[in-house]
C-alpha positions in Angstrom: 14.5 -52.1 84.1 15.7 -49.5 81.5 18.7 -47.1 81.9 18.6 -44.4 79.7 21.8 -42.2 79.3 21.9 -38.7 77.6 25.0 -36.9 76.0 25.5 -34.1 73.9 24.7 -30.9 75.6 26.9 -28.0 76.5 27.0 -24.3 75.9 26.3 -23.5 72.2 25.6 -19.6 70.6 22.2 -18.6 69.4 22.3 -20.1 66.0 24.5 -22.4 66.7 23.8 -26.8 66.7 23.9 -29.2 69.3 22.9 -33.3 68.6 21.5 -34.6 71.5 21.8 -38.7 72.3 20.2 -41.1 74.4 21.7 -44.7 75.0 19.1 -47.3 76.2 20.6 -50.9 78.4 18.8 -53.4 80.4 15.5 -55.2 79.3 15.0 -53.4 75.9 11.5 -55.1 74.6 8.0 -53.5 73.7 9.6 -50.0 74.0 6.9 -47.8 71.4 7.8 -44.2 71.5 10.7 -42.5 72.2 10.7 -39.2 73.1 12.9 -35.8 74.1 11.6 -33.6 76.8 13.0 -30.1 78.5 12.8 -28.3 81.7 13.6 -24.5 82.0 14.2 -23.1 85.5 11.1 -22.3 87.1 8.6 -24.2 84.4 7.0 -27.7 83.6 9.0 -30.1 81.8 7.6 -30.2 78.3 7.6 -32.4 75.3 10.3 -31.3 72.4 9.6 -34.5 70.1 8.9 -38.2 69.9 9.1 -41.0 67.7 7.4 -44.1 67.7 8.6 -47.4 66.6 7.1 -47.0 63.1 9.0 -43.9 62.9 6.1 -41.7 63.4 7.4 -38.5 64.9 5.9 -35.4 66.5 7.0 -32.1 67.1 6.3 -29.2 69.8 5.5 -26.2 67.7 8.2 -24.0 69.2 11.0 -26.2 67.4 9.2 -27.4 64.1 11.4 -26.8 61.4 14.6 -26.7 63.7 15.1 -30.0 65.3 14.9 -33.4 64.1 14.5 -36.6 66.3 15.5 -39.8 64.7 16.1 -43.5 66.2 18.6 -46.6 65.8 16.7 -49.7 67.0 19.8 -51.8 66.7 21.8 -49.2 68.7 18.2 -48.6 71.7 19.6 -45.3 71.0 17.8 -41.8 70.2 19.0 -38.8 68.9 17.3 -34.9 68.5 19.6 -32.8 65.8 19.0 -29.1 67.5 19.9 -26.2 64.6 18.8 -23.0 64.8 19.0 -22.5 68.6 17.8 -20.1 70.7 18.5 -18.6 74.1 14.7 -19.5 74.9 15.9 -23.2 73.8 17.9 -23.1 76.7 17.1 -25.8 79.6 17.7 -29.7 80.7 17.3 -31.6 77.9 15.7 -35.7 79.2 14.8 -38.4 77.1 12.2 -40.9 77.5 11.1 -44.5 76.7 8.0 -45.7 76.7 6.5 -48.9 77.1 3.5 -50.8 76.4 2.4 -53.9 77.0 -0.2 -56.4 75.8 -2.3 -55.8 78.7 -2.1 -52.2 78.0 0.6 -51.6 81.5 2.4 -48.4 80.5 5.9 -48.0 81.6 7.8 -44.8 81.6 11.6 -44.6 82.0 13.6 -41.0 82.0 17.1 -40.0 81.5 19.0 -38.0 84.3 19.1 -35.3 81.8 21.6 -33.2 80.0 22.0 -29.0 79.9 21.7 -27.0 77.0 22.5 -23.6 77.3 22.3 -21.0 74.3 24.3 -17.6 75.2 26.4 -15.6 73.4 
């Protein structure tokens, strides 16, 4: 199993920056993309960015140009560097790891989350 633990949020101003983290324990192998997802109250979680082992990374349009997700292998840790936020960027923030393995089994493993909130 994976635990996956998220830190970093809290009540920031629009325009201010948060740096989101995710710490992974347990049986860390043949984890390919990692990956930061949000839920607002009242709509569907959705991707915010991922990042696969080659360092590949992807990016939902509403936060191009604002946030950065980057990785630390030898720390199973993930981070998402959140500038430039917005009320609208407000909601619980999860991480995710993803595994695959050679006969193609696809494990997914989530975070309990952690709130942003962006108010002035």
């Amino acid at each position: 199993q994976v635990r996956l633990v998220e830190s970093g949020g809290g009540l920031v101003q629009p325009g201010g920056s948060l740096r989101l983290s995710c710490v992974a324990s347990g049986s860390i192998f043949s984890i390919s993309v990692m990956g930061w997802y949000r839920q607002a109250p009242g709509k569907q979680r959705e991707l915010v960015a991922d990042i696969t082992t080659a360092g590949s990374t992807n990016y939902a349009d509403s936060v191009k140009g604002r946030f950065s997700i980057s990785r630390d292998n030898g720390k199973n840790t993930v981070y998402l560097q959140m500038n430039s936020l917005m009320p609208e960027d407000t909601a619980v923030y999860y991480c995710q790891f993803v595994r695959h393995l050679s006969d193609n089994t696809v494990y997914k493993y989530w975070g309990q989350g952690t709130q942003v909130t962006v108010s002035s």
